[in-house]
C-alpha positions, 0 to 999 in steps of 0.5 A: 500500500505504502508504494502505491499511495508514495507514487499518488503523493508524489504526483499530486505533489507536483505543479501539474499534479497539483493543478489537474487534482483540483481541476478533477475535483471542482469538475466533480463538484460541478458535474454532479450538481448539475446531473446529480438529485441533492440528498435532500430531496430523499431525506426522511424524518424516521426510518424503519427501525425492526427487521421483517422478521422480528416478533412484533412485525410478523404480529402486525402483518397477521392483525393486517391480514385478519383485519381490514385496516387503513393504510393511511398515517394515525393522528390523535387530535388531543382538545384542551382546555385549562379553564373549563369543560368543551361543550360537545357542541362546540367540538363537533363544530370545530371537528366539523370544520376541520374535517370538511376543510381538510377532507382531502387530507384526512381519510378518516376522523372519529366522529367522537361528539356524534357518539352515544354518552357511553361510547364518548365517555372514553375520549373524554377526561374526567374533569371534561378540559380534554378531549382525544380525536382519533384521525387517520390521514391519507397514505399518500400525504408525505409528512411535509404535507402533513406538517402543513395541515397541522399547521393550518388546523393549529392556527384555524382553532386558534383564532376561532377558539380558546380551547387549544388542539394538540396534534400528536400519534404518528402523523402530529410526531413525524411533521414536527421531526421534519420541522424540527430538523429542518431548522436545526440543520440550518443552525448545526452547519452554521454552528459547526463551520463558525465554530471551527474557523475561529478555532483555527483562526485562534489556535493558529493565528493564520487565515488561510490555515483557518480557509483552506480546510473549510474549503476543502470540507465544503468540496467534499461535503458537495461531492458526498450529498449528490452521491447520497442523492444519486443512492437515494433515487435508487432507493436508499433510505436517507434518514434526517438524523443520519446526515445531520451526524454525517456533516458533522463527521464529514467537517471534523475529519477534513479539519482533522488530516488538515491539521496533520498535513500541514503541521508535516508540511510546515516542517518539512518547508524548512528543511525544503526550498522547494513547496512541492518537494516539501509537500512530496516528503510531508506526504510521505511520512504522513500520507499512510497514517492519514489514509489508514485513519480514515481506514479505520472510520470506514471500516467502523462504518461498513461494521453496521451493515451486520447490524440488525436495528434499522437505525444503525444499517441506516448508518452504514451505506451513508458514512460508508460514502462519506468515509471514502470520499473524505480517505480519497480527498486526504491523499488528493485535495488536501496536500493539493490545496496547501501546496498551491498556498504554499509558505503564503498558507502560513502568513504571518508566521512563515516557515523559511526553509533552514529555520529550526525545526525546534519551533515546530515541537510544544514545549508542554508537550515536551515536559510531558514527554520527559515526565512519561519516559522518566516515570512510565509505570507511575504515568501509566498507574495514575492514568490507568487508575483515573480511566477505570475510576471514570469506567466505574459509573457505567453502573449507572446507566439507565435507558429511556425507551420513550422516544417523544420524551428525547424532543424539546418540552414545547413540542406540539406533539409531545404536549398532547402526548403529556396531556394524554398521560395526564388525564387518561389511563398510562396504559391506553397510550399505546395499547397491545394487540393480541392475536391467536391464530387457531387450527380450528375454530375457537368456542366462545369458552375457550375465548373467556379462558384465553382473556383470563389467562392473559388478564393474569399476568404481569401489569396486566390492566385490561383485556378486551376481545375486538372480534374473529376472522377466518370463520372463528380460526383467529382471534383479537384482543386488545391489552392494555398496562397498569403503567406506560407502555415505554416504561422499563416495568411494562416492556418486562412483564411484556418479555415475560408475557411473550416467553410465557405465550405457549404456557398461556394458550396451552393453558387455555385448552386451545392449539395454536399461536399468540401474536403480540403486536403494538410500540410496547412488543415492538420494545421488547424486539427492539431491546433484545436486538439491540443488545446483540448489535452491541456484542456484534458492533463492538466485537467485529469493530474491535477486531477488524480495527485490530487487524488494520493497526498489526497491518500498519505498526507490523507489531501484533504486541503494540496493536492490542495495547494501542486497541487496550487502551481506546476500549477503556478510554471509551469506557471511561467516556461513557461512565463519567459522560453519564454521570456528568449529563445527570448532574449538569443536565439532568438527563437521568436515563438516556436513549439505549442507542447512545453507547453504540453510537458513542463506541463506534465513533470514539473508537474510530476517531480515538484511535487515529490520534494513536496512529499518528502517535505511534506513527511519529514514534517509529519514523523518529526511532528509526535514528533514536533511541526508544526513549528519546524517540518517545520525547519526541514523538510526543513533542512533535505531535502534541500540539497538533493533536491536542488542536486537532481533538480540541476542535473535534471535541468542540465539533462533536459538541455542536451537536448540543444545540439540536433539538433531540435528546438522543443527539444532545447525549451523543455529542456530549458523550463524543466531546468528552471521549475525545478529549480524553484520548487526546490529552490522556491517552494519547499525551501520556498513557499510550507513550508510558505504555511504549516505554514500558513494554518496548524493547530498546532495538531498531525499529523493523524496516521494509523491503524498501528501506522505509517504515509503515 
């Protein structure tokens, strides 16, 4: 690989090479922003999250084929008051209105004021201030158009009423997603490019160093969404959520090899009159680092398609993508752009070649260096002992399965949501369907022992029979839970319910099959296969990142001390992540996504801040000592790591300002592990780790006289 990437380096690296990878690069852009769809055209709010073939999927394919049920999007109507009971006559006025106004969009509305005092007793809350109006909207309404009508029907009742109507149910949830993220997106790319420019700009008090990477980001992030768009045209699932992450990843690691490149190329400008020849010897030593650093975010990224949860596959082809084009435009568009600036890329501190390279180490980063190669087993016992301490509160970690409870307080769908929880029973938020399926037909007695044997098990509040089908074969019931239906008690008692199902009909003296469907079976699927993606996720991850650091140190022993000690970074990330997001946020229970989305990406990024180490470390032993190439491998690399992880940390964190707790977390999460790898594991416990358990020899050398 090493030659292959030397004879790319070289030619981009030249004057013609410099101007034709720039040329090919804004025709790219061009060309596929001329005949290429944008990815925003395909992006959705929410995606599928189960596979075909988990339980409450097969449960709610049989309660489709037996029950003769709307294809259209349910809504929930929720009509409130906070001052005094809704007359019915007002409600079938106002329901009247909507429903004629918006009769082509909505398929169905439940004529609630139209039904019997008996019948309307249950869509009416005690105190009579809150009303429930089931709606079903049409198939064919995207949720942009569903965002529209709700948006007319808020502001028609407003203006015509003082009583309040909250749109919630699937419909009201996926038009305020699409509303939310269309105006965090705007916020979030705005976020990110200014925070990282007056970092740059800060950091290296150079304008151009601040432009060129934004520059390059800007290219790459144009090529990256028509090709999206090109996939999504084709049928890929474009999840709103996924490419918001996506820009983030994209904008941090361009900025990240940035910051490698030309910290390189400024050394190597003084030992090189000449800007290409300087850019050919920078490329050479970091050209392989830099491409494997992308390797091992790609290979993260590719690892997802093994996973079983949709929002997690749903990652794979987009970051997969982003990966390659970013790995490609590391070895291209990068060194050609810092080339074509030059020493004018620098201004006002440009290197002169014959200056001291002194100039190009950080004198912290040299005490620490000195400190970890005098003391290395007190470095790495202090550390050692600080991370597991941190890893310790992990124990901590409680899961929230309640996903409307992750979207902002004023939400309209989440406030009709709380409303309903409020006045009417937790369990009949989301009540379970229960569908038998029989070998023959089932006698009403066998139905009564059936809806008794159900009602006895856990949590369990009521159980009502909805009807038969297939001449008496198939039986449906409608279960409801003392508790919320996203609560963890409830999704127990329902594992426990579906494990139990062939006692319970064996015990109800019938032959046949229990099918459970409905948001609280769907949870149990959901929890189940997402702590096997964990075991797969990590486990391949792991491996497979493994398997490239042994292809680029040639050393089998500093590759699994490298992965040691990014797996107990992220460890101590997640715990003190936990701890710190309940005491200064007051999130006590997060969604149980964020510890894969936290390991895959902290493992992926962590680990290229060790390859650059490690990198330094064999270029510089290959003329000094083990110690002294230490001292100064972490003096040559700690200020630009410790500016590249500040920036990415600051970049992840950006991700604060979203609206969906989920994304609030993750950032958070990411923020403090890279910081820890930068400052911790990368600054001290990785470089007391080498000296310790490296033996003072020459570094290993390849056929052609180099290093990896």
């Amino acid at each position: 690989m090493n030659r292959w990437l030397h004879v790319l380096t070289d030619r981009v690296a030249t004057k013609k090479g410099t101007g034709w990878t720039l040329i090919i690069w804004l025709a790219a852009v061009a060309i596929l922003g001329a005949v290429a769809p944008s990815a925003k055209e395909y992006e959705v709010s929410s995606i599928e999250t189960l596979p075909d073939e988990a339980q409450s999927m097969v449960a709610a394919k049989k309660a489709d084929q037996y029950a003769s049920t709307s294809d259209g999007v349910p809504a929930i109507f929720v009509f409130h008051s906070d001052d005094r009971p809704i007359a019915k006559d007002e409600l079938q006025r106002l329901v009247g209105h909507i429903e004629q106004t918006h009769r082509d969009a909505l398929e169905q509305v439940v004529p609630v004021a139209s039904l019997p005092p008996q019948a309307m007793a249950g869509f009416v809350s005690e105190d009579g201030k809150t009303i429930v109006v089931p709606a079903v909207y049409r198939a064919t309404m995207e949720s942009k158009d569903i965002q529209t009508v709700n948006d007319e029907i808020r502001k028609w009742v407003k203006k015509e009423s003082d009583v309040a109507i909250y749109i919630t149910g699937p419909a009201g949830i996926a038009a305020d997603t699409l509303a939310l993220f269309s105006r965090a997106d705007m916020v979030l790319m705005l976020s990110t490019v200014g925070l990282i420019l007056v970092l740059l700009i800060v950091i290296y008090r150079s304008p151009l160093l601040a432009l060129i990477p934004l520059v390059a980001a800007g290219l790459v992030y144009g090529v990256v969404m028509q090709l999206l768009g090109v996939l999504g045209k084709a049928g890929l699932v474009i999840s709103k959520q996924t490419v918001s992450i996506m820009s983030i990843l994209l904008f941090a690691a361009i900025t990240d090899y940035s910051l490698f490149i030309f910290s390189r190329y400024r050394e190597e400008l003084k030992r090189h009159e000449n800007k290409w020849q300087a850019m050919k010897w920078a490329m050479r030593e970091t050209g392989l680092p830099v491409f494997f650093s992308g390797g091992t975010v790609l290979e993260a990224m590719l690892v997802l398609f093994f996973a079983k949860i949709g929002d997690y596959r749903n990652f794979a082809p987009t970051f997969a993508l982003a990966m390659a084009v970013i790995m490609i435009a590391s070895v291209t568009l990068l060194p050609a752009l810092f080339t074509l600036f030059g020493r004018k890329a620098f201004w006002p501190n440009i290197p002169r070649a014959g200056e001291s390279d002194e100039k190009g180490t950080s004198g912290f980063w040299q005490k620490i260096g000195r400190f970890v190669v005098e003391k290395p087993l007190l470095t790495v016992a202090l550390i050692g002992l600080l991370l597991v301490v941190m890893a310790g509160h992990t124990t901590a970690l409680r899961y929230e399965y309640d996903l409307i409870k992750s979207f902002p307080d004023d939400m309209p769908s989440r406030q009709g949501y709380e409303l309903l929880e409020q006045h009417f029973a937790k369990g009949e938020l989301a009540p379970t369907t229960v569908l038998f399926e029989g070998k023959a037909k089932v006698t009403p007695q066998q139905l009564e022992q059936l809806q008794n044997q159900l009602e006895k098990q856990p949590l369990v509040s009521e159980v009502r029979p909805t009807g038969t089908a297939d001449e008496g074969r198939v039986a449906t019931f409608t279960l409801t839970f003392r508790e919320s239906p996203y609560d963890v008690k409830t999704i127990d008692a329902m594992e426990q319910i579906i494990d139990r199902k062939e006692t319970i009909v064996k015990q109800s003296g019938l032959d046949g099959r229990l099918y459970f469907a409905g948001e609280t079976a769907a949870k149990v699927d959901e929890r189940a296969l997402n702590k096997r993606d964990m075991i797969v996720i990590v486990s391949l991850e792991t491996l497979l990142i493994l398997l490239l650091l042994i292809g680029l140190t040639r050393s089998v022993k500093r590759s699994m001390y490298m992965m040691a000690t990014i797996l107990v970074s992220f460890a101590a990330a997640l715990g003190v992540g936990i701890w710190l997001a309940d005491w200064l946020f007051g999130i006590g229970a997060v969604s149980d996504r964020v510890p894969i989305y936290a390991f895959v990406f902290l493992v992926a990024l962590g680990i290229d801040y060790n390859i650059m180490l490690i990198s330094r470390f064999q270029e510089e032993w290959r003329t000094h000592s083990l110690h002294e190439a230490v001292k100064q491998a972490v003096a040559h690399t700690g200020g630009v790591i410790s500016s590249a992880g500040l920036i990415l940390a600051a970049t992840f964190a950006v991700l604060m300002t979203q609206p969906v707790q989920l994304l609030f977390v993750f950032g958070f999460l990411v923020a403090i592990g890279i910081l820890l790898d930068t400052f911790l594991i990368r600054g001290m416990l990785l470089p007391g780790l080498i000296v310790w358990l490296e033996k003072e020899r020459e570094a290993p050398a390849e056929a052609d006289g180099e290093t990896v």
